[in-house]
C-alpha positions as CSV (number, residue, x, y, z in Angstrom):
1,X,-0.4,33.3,7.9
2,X,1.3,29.8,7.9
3,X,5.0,29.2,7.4
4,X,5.4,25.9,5.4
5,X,8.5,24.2,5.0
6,X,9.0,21.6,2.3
7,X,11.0,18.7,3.8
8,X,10.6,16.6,0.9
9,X,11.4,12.5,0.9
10,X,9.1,9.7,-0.4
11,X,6.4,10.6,1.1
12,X,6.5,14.5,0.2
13,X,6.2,16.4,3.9
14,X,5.5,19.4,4.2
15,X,5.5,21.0,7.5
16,X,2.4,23.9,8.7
17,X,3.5,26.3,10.9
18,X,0.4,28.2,12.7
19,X,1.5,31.8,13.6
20,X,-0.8,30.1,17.2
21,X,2.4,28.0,17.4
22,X,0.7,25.1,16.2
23,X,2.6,22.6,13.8
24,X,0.9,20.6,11.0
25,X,2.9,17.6,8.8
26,X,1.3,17.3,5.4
27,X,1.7,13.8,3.2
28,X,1.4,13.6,0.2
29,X,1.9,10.2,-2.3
30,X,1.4,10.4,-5.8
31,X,-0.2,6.3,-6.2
32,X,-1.1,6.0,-9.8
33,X,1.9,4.4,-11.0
34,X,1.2,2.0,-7.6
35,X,-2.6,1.9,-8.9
36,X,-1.5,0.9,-12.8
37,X,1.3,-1.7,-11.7
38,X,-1.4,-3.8,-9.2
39,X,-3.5,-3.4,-11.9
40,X,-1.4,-4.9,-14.6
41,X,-0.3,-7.7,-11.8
42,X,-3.8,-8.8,-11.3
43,X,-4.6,-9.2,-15.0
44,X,-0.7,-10.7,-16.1
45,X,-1.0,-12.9,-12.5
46,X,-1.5,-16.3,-14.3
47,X,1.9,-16.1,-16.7
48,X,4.8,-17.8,-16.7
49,X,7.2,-16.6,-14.3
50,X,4.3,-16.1,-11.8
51,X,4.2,-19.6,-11.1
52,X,7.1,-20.7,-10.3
53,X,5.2,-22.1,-6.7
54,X,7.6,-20.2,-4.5
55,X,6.4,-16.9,-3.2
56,X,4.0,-14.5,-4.1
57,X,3.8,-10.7,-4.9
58,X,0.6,-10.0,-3.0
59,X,0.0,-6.2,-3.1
60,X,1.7,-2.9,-3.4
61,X,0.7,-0.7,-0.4
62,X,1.5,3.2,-0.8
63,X,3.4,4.3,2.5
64,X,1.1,7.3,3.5
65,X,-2.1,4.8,3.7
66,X,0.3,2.3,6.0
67,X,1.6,5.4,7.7
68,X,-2.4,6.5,8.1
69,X,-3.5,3.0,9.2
70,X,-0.4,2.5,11.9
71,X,-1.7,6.1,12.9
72,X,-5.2,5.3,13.5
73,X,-4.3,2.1,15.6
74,X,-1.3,3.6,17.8
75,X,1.2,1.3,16.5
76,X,4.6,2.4,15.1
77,X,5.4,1.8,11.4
78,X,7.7,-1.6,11.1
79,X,7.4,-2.5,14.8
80,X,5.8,-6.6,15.0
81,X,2.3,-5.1,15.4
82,X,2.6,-2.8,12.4
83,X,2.6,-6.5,10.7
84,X,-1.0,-7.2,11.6
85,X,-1.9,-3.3,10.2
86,X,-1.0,-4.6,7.1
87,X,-2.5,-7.7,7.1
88,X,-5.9,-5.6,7.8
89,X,-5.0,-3.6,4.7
90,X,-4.9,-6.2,2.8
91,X,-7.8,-8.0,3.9
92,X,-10.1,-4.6,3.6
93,X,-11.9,-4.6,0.7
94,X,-11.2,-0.3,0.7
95,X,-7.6,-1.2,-0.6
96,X,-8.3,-3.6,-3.1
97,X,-7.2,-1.6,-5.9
98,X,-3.5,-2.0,-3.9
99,X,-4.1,-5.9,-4.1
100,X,-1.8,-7.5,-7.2
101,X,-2.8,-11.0,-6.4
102,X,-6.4,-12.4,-6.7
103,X,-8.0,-13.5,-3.1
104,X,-9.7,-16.5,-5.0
105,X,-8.8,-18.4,-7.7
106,X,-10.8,-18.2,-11.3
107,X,-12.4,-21.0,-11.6
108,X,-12.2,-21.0,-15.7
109,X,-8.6,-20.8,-15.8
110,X,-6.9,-24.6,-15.3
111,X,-3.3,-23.8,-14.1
112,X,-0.5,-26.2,-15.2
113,X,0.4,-28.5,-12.5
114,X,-2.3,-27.4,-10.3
115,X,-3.9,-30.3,-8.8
């Protein structure tokens, strides 16, 4: 049987001892509250304080899928190439749940200022 360890910290670890000597590391993120708050950016984007023409809140990315995506390339988390892991997240159209901007403007909505 497996010894588990619960190591805890954002991203909930948990670590798998095999009785074979073999060592697992479990993950676990709960994203919902990530999921509603993109959500409710993407529909509020056009209000007030969102265009003030500075910068731009453009997605809220749960660590465990950037941890999963640095993984799958071979590039360490917050290194200068873990930069263009997340620009490929964000340009995937898998994690556009995550997005909390709009890739293309609406063309109904006429924004004050705009043109």
């Amino acid at each position: 049987m497996a010894e588990r360890e619960y190591l805890g910290g954002v991203t909930n670890t948990t670590l798998h001892i095999e009785t074979d000597g073999t060592m697992h590391v479990e993950e676990k993120q709960d994203v919902e509250g990530i999921l509603h708050y993109a959500h409710a950016a993407r529909e509020h984007r056009y209000s007030a304080d969102a265009c003030d023409g500075m910068l731009r809140h453009e997605a809220e990315v749960p660590f465990t899928v950037f941890q999963a995506e640095c993984q799958k390339r071979g590039v360490v988390p917050f290194s200068e190439e873990s930069n263009l892991v997340m620009e490929s997240i964000l340009a995937n159209p898998n994690y556009s749940r995550f997005l909390t901007a709009a890739k293309t403007r609406d063309p109904r909505i006429i924004m004050k200022g705009s043109r």
